[in-house]
mmCIF file as Biopython writes it, N, C-alpha, C and O atoms, coordinates in Angstrom:
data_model
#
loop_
_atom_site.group_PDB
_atom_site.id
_atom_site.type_symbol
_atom_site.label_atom_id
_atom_site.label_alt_id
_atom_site.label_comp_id
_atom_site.label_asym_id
_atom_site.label_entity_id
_atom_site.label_seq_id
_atom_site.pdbx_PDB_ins_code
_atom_site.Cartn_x
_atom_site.Cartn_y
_atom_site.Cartn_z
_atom_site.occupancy
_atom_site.B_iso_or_equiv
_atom_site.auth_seq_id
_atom_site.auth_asym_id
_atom_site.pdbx_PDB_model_num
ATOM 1   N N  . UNK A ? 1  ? -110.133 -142.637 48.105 1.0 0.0 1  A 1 
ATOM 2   C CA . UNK A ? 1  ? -109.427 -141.470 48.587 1.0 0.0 1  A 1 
ATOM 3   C C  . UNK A ? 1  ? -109.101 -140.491 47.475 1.0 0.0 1  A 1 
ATOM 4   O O  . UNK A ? 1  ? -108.101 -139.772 47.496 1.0 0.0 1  A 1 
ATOM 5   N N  . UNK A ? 2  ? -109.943 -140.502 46.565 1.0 0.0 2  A 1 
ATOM 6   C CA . UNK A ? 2  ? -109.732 -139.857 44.903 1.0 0.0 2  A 1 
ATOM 7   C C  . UNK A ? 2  ? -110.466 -138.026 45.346 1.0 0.0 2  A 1 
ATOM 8   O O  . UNK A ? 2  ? -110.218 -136.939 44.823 1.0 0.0 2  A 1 
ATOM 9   N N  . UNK A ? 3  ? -111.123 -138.287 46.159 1.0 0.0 3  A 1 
ATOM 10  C CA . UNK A ? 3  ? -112.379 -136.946 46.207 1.0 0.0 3  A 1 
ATOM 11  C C  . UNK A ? 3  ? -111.281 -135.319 47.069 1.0 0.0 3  A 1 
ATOM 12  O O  . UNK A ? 3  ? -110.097 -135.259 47.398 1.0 0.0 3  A 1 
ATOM 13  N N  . UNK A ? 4  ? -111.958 -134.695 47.113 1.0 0.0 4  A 1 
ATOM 14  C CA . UNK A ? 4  ? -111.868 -133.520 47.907 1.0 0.0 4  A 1 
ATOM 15  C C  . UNK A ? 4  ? -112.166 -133.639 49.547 1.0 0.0 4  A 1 
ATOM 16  O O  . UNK A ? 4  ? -112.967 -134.436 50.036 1.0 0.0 4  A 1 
ATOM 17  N N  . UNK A ? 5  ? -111.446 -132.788 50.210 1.0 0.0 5  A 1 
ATOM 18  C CA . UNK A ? 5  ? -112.012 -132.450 51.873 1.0 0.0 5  A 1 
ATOM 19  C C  . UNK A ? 5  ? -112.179 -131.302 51.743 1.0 0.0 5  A 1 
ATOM 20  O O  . UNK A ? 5  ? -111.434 -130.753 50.932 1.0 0.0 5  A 1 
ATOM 21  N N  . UNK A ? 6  ? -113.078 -130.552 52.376 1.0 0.0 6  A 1 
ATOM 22  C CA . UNK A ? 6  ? -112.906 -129.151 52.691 1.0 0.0 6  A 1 
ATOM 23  C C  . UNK A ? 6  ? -113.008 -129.356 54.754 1.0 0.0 6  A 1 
ATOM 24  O O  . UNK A ? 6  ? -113.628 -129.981 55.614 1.0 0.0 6  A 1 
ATOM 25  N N  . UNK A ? 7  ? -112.293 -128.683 54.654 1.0 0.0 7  A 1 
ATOM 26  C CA . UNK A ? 7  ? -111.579 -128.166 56.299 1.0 0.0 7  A 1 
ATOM 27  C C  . UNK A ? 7  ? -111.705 -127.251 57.097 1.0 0.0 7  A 1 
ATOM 28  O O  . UNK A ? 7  ? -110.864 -126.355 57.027 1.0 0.0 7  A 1 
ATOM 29  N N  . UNK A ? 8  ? -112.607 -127.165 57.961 1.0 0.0 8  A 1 
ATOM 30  C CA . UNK A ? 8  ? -112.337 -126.170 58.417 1.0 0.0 8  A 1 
ATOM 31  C C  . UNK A ? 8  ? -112.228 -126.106 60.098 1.0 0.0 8  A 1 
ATOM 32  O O  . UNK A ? 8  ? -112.756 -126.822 60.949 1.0 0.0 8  A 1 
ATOM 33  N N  . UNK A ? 9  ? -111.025 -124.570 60.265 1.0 0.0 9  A 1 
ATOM 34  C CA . UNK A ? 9  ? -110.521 -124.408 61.984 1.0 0.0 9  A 1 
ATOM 35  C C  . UNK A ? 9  ? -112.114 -124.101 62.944 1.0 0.0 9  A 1 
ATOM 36  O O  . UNK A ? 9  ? -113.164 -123.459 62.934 1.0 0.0 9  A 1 
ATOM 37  N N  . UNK A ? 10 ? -111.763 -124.542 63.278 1.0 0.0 10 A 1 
ATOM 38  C CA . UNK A ? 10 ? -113.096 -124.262 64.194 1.0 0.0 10 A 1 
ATOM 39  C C  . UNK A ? 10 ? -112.791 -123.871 66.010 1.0 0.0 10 A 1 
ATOM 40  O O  . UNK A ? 10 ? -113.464 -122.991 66.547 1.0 0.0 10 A 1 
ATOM 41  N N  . UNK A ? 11 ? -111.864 -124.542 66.687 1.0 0.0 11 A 1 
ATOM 42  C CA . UNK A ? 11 ? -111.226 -124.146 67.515 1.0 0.0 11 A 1 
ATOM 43  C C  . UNK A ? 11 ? -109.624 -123.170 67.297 1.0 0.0 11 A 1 
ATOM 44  O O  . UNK A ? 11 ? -109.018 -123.142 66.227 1.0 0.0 11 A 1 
ATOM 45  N N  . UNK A ? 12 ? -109.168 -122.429 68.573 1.0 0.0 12 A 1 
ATOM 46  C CA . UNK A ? 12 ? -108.192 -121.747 68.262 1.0 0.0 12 A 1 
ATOM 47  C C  . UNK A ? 12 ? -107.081 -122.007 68.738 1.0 0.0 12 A 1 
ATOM 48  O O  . UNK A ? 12 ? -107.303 -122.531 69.830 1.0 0.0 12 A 1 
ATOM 49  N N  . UNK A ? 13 ? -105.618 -121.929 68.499 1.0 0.0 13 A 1 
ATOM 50  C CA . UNK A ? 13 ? -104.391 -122.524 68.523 1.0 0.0 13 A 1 
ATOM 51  C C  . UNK A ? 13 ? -103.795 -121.648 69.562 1.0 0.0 13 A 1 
ATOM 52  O O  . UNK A ? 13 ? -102.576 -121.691 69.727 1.0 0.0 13 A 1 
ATOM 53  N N  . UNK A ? 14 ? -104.632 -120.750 70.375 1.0 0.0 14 A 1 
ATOM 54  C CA . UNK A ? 14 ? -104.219 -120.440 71.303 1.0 0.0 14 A 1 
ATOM 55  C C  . UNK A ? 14 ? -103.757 -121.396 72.544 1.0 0.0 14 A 1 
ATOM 56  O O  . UNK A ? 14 ? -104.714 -121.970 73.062 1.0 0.0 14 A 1 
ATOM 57  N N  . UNK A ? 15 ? -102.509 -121.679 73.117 1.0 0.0 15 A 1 
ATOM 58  C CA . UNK A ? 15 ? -101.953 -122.904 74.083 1.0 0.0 15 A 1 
ATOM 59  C C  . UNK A ? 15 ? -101.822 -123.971 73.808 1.0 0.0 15 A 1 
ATOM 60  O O  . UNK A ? 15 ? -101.873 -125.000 74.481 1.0 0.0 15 A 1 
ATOM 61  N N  . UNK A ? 16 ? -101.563 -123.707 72.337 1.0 0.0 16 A 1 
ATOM 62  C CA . UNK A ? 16 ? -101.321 -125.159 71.662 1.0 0.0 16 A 1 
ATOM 63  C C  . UNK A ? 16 ? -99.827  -125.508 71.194 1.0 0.0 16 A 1 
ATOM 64  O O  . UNK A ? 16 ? -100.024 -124.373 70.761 1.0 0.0 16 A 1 
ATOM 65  N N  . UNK A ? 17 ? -98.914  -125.797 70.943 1.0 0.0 17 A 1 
ATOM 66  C CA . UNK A ? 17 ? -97.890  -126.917 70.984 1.0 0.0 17 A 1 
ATOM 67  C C  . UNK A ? 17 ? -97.623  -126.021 69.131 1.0 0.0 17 A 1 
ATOM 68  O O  . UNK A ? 17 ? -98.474  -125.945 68.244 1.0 0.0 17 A 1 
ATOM 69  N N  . UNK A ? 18 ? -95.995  -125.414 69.089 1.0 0.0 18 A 1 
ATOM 70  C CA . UNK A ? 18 ? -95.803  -125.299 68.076 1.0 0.0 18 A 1 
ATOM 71  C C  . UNK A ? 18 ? -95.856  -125.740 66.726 1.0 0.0 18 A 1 
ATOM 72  O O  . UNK A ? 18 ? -95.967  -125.155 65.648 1.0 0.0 18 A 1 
ATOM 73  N N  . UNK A ? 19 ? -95.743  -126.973 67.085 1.0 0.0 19 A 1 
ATOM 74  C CA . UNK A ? 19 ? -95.961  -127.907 66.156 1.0 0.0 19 A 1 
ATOM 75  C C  . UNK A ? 19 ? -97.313  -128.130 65.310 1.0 0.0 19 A 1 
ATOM 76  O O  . UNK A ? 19 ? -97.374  -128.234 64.085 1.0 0.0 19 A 1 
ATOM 77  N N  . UNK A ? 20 ? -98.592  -128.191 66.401 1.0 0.0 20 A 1 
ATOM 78  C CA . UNK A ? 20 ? -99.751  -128.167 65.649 1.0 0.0 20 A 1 
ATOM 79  C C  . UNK A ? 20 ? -99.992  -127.007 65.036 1.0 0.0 20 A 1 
ATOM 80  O O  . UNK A ? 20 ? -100.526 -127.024 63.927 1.0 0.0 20 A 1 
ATOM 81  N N  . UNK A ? 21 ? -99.589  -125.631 65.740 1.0 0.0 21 A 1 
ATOM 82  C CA . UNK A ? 21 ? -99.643  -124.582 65.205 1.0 0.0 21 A 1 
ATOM 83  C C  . UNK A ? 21 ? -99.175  -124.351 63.425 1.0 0.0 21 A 1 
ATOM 84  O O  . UNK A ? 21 ? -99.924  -123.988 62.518 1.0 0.0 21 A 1 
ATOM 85  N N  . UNK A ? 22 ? -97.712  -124.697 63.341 1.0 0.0 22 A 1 
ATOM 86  C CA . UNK A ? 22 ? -97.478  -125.131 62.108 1.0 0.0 22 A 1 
ATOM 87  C C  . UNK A ? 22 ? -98.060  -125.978 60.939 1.0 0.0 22 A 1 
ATOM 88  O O  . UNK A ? 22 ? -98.058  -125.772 59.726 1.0 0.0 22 A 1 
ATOM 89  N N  . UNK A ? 23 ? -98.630  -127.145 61.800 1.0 0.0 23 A 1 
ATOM 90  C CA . UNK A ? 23 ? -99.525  -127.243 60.776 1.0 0.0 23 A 1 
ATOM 91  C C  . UNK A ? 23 ? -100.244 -127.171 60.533 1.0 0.0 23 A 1 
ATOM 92  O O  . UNK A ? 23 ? -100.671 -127.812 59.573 1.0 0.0 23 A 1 
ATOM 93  N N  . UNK A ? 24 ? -101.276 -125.947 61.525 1.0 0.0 24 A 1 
ATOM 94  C CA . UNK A ? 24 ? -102.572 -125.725 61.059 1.0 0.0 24 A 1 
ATOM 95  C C  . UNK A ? 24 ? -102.319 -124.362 59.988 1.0 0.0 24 A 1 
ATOM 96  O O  . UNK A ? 24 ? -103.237 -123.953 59.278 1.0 0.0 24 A 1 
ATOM 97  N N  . UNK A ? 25 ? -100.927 -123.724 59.987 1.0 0.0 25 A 1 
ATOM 98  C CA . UNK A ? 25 ? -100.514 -123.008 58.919 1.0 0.0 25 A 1 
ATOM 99  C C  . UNK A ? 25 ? -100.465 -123.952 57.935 1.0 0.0 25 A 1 
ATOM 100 O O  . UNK A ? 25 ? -100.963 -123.428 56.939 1.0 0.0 25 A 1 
ATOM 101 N N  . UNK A ? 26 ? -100.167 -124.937 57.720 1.0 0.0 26 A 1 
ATOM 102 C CA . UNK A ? 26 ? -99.578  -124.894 56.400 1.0 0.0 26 A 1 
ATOM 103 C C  . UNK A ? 26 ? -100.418 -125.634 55.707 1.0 0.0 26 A 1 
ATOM 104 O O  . UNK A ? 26 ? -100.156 -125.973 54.553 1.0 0.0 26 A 1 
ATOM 105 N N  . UNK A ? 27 ? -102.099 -126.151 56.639 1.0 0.0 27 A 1 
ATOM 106 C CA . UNK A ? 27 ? -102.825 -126.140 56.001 1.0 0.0 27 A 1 
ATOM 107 C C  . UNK A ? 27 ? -103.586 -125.414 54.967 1.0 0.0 27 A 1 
ATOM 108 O O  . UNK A ? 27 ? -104.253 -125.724 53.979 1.0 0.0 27 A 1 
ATOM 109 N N  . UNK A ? 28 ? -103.228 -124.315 55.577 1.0 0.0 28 A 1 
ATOM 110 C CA . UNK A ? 28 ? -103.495 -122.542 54.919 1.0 0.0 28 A 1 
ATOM 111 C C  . UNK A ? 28 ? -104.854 -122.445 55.185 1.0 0.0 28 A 1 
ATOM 112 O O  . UNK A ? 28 ? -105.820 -122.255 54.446 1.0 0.0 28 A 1 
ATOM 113 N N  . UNK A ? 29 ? -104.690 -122.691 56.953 1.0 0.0 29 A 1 
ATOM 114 C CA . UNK A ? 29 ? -105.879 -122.000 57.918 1.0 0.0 29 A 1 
ATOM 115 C C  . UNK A ? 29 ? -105.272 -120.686 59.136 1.0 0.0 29 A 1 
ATOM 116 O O  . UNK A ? 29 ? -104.435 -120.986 59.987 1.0 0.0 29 A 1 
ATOM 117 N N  . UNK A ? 30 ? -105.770 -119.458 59.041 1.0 0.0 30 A 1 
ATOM 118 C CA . UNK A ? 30 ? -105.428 -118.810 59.643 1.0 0.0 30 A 1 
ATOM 119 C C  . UNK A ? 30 ? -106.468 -118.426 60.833 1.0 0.0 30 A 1 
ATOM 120 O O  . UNK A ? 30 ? -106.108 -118.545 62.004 1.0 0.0 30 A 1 
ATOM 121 N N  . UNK A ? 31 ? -107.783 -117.957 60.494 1.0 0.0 31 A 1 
ATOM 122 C CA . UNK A ? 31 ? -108.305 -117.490 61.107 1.0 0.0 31 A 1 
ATOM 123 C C  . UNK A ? 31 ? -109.295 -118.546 61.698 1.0 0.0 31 A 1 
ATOM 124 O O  . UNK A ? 31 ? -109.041 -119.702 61.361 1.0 0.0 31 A 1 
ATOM 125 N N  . UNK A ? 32 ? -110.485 -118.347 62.598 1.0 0.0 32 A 1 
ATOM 126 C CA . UNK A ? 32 ? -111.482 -119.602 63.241 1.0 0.0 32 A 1 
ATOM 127 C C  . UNK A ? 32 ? -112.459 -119.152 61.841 1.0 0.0 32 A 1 
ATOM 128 O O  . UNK A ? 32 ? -112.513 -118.162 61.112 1.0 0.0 32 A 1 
ATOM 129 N N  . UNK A ? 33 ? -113.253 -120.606 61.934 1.0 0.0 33 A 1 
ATOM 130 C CA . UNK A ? 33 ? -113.800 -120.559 60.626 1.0 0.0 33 A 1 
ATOM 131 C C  . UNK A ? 33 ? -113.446 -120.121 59.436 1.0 0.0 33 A 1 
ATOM 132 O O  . UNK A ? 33 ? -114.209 -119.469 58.724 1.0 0.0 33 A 1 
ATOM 133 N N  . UNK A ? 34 ? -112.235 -120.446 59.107 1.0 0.0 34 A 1 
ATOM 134 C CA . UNK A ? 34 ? -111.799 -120.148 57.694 1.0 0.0 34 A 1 
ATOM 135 C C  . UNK A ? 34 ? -111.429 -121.686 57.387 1.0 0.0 34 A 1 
ATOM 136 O O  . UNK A ? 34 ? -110.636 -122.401 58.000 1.0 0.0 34 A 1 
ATOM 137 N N  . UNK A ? 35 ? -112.156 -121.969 56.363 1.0 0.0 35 A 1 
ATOM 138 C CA . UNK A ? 35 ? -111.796 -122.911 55.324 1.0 0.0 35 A 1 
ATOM 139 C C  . UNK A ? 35 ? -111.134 -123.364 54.478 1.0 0.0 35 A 1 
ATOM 140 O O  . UNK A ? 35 ? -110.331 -122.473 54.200 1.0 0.0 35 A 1 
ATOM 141 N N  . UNK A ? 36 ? -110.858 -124.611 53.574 1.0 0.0 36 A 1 
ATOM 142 C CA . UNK A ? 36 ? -109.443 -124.345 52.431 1.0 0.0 36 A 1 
ATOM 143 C C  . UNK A ? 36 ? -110.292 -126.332 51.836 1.0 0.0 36 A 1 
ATOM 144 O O  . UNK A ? 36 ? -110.789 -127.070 52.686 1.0 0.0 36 A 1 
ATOM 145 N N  . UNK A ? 37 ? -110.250 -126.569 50.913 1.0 0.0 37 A 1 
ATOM 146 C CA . UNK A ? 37 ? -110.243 -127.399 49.775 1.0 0.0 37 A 1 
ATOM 147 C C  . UNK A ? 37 ? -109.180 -127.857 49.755 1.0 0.0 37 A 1 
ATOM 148 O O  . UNK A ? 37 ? -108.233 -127.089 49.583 1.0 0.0 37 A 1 
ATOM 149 N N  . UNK A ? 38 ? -108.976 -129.081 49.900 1.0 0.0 38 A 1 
ATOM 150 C CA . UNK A ? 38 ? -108.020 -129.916 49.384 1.0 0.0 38 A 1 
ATOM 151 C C  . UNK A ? 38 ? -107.505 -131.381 48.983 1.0 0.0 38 A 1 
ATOM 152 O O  . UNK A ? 38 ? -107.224 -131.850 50.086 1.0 0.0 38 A 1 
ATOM 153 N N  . UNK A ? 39 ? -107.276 -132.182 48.212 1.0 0.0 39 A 1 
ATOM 154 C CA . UNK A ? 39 ? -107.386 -133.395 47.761 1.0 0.0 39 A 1 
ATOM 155 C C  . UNK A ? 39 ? -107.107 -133.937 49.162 1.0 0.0 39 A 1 
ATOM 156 O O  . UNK A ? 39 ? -106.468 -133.477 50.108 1.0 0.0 39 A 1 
ATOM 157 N N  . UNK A ? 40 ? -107.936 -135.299 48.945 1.0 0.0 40 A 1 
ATOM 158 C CA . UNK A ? 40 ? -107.855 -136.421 49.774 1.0 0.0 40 A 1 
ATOM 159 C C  . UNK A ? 40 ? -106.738 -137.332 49.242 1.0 0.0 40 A 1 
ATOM 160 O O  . UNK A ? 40 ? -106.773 -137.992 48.203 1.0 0.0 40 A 1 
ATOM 161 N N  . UNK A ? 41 ? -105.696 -137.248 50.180 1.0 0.0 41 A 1 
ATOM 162 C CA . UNK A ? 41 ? -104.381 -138.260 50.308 1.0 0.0 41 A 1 
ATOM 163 C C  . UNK A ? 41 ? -104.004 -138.339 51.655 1.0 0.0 41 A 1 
ATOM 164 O O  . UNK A ? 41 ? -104.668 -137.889 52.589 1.0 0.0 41 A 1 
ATOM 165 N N  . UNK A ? 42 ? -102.655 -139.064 51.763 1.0 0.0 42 A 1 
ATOM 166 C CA . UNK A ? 42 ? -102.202 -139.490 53.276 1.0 0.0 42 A 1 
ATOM 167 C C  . UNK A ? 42 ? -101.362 -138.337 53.561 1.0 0.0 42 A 1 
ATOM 168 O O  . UNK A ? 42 ? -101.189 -138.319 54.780 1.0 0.0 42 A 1 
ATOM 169 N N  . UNK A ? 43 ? -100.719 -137.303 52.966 1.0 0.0 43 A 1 
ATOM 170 C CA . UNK A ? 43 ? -100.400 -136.098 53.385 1.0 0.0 43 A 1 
ATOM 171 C C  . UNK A ? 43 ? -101.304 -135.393 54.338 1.0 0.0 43 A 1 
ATOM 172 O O  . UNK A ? 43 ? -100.927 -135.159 55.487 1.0 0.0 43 A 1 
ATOM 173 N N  . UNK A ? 44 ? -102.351 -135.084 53.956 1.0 0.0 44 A 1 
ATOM 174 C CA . UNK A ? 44 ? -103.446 -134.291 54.051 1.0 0.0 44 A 1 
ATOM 175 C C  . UNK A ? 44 ? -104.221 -134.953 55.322 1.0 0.0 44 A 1 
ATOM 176 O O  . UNK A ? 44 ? -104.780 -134.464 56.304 1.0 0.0 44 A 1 
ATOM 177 N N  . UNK A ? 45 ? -103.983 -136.422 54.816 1.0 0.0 45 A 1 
ATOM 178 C CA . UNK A ? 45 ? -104.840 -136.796 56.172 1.0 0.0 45 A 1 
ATOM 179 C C  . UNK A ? 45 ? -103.889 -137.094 57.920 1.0 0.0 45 A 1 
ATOM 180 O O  . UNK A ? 45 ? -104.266 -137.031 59.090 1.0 0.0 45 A 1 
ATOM 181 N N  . UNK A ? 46 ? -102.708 -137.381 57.331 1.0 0.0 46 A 1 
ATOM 182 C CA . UNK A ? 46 ? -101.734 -137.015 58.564 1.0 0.0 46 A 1 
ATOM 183 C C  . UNK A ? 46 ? -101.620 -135.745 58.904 1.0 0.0 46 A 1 
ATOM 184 O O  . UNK A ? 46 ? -101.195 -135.790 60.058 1.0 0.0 46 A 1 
ATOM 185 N N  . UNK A ? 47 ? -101.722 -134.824 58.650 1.0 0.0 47 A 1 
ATOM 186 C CA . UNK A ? 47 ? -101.738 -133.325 59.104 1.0 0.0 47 A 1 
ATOM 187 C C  . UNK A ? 47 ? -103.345 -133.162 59.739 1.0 0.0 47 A 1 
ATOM 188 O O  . UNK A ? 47 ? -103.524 -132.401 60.690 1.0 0.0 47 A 1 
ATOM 189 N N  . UNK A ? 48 ? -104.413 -133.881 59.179 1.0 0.0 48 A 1 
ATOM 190 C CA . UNK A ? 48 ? -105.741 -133.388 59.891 1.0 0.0 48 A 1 
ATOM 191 C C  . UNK A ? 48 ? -105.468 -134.610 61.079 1.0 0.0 48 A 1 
ATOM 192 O O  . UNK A ? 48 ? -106.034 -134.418 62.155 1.0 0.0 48 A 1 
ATOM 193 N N  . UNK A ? 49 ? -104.646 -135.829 60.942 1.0 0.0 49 A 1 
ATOM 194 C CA . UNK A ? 49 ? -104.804 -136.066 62.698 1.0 0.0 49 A 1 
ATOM 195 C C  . UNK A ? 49 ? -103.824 -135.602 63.529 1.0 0.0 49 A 1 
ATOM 196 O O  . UNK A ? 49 ? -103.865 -136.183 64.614 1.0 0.0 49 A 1 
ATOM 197 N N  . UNK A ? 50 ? -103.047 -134.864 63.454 1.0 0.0 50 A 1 
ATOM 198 C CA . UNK A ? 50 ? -102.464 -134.036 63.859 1.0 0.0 50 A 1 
ATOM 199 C C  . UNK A ? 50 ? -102.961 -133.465 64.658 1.0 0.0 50 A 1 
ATOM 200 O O  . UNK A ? 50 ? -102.547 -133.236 65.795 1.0 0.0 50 A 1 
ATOM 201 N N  . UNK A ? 51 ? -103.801 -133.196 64.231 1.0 0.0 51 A 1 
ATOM 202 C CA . UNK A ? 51 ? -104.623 -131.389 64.541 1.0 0.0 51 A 1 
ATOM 203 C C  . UNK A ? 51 ? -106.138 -131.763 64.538 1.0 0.0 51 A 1 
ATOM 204 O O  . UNK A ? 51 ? -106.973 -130.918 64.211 1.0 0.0 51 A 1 
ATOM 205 N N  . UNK A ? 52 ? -106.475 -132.965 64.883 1.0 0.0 52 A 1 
ATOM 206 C CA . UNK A ? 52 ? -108.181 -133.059 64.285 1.0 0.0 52 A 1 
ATOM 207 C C  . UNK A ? 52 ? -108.893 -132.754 65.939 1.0 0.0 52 A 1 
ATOM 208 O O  . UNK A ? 52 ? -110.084 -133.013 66.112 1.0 0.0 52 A 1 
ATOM 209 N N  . UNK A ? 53 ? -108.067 -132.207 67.053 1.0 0.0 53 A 1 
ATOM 210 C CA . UNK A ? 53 ? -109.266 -131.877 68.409 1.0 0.0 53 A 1 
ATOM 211 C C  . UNK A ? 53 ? -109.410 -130.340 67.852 1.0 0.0 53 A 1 
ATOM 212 O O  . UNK A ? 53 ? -110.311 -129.760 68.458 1.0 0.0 53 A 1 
ATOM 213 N N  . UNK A ? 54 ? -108.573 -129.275 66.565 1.0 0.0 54 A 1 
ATOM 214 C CA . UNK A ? 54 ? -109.290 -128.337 66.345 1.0 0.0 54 A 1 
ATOM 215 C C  . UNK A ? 54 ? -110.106 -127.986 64.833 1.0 0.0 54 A 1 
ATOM 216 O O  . UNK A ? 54 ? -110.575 -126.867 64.625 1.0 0.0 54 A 1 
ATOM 217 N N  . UNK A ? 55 ? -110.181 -128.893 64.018 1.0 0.0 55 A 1 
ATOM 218 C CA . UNK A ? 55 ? -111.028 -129.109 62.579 1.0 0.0 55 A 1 
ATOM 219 C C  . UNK A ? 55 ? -112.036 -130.005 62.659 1.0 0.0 55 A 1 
ATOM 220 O O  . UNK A ? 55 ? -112.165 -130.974 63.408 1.0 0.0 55 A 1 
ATOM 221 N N  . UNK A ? 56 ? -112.760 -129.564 61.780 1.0 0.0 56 A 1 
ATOM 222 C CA . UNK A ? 56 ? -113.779 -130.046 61.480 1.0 0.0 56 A 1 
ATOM 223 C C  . UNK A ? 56 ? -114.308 -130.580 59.646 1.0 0.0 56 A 1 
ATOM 224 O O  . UNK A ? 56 ? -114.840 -129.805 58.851 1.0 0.0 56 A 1 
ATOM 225 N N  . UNK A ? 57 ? -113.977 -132.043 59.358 1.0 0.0 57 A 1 
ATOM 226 C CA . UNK A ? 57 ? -113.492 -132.209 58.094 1.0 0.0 57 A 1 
ATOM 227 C C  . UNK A ? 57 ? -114.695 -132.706 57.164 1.0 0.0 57 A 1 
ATOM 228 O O  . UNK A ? 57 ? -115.435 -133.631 57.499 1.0 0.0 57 A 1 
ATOM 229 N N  . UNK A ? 58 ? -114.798 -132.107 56.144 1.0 0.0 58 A 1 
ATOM 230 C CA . UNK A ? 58 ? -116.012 -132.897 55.461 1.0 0.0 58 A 1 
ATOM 231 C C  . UNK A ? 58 ? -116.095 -133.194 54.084 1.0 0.0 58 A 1 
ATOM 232 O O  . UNK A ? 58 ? -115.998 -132.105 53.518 1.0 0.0 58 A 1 
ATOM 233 N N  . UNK A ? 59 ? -116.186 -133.834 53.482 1.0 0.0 59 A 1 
ATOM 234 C CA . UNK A ? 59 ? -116.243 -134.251 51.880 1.0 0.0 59 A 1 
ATOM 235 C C  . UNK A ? 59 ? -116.562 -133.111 51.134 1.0 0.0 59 A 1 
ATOM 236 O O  . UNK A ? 59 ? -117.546 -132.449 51.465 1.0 0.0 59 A 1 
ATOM 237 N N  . UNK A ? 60 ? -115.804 -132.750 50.074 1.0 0.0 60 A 1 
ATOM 238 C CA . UNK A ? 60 ? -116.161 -131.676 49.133 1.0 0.0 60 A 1 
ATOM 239 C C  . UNK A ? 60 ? -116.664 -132.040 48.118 1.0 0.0 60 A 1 
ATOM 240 O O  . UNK A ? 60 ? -116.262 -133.024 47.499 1.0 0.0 60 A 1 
ATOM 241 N N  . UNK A ? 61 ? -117.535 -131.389 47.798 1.0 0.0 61 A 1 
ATOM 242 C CA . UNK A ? 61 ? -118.670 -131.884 46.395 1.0 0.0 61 A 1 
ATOM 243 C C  . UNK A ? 61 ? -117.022 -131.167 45.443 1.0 0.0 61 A 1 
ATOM 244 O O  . UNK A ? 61 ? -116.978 -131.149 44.212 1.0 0.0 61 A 1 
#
């Protein structure tokens, strides 16, 4: 769990539950298809299952 994810929104948070909304902010995803880099830990990965029916997550070189 040492590597990178890169992330990205792919569905939109339109009728979605404040909560996921928040944390698809504070992933520091705003728009659909916008992306963001970020270490692989259990922070990171509790916030993508959170929210993983709208991301799409993949190993970062």
């Amino acid at each position: 769990m040492a590597g990178k994810l890169k992330i990205t929104l792919k569905k939109s948070t339109i009728r979605q539950k404040s909560d996921v909304k928040a944390t698809v902010r504070s992933l520091g995803l705003g728009k659909l298809n916008s992306s963001v880099v970020h270490d692989d830990n259990s922070s990171i990965r509790g916030m993508i299952a959170r929210c993983s029916h709208l991301l799409t997550v993949e190993e970062a070189k």
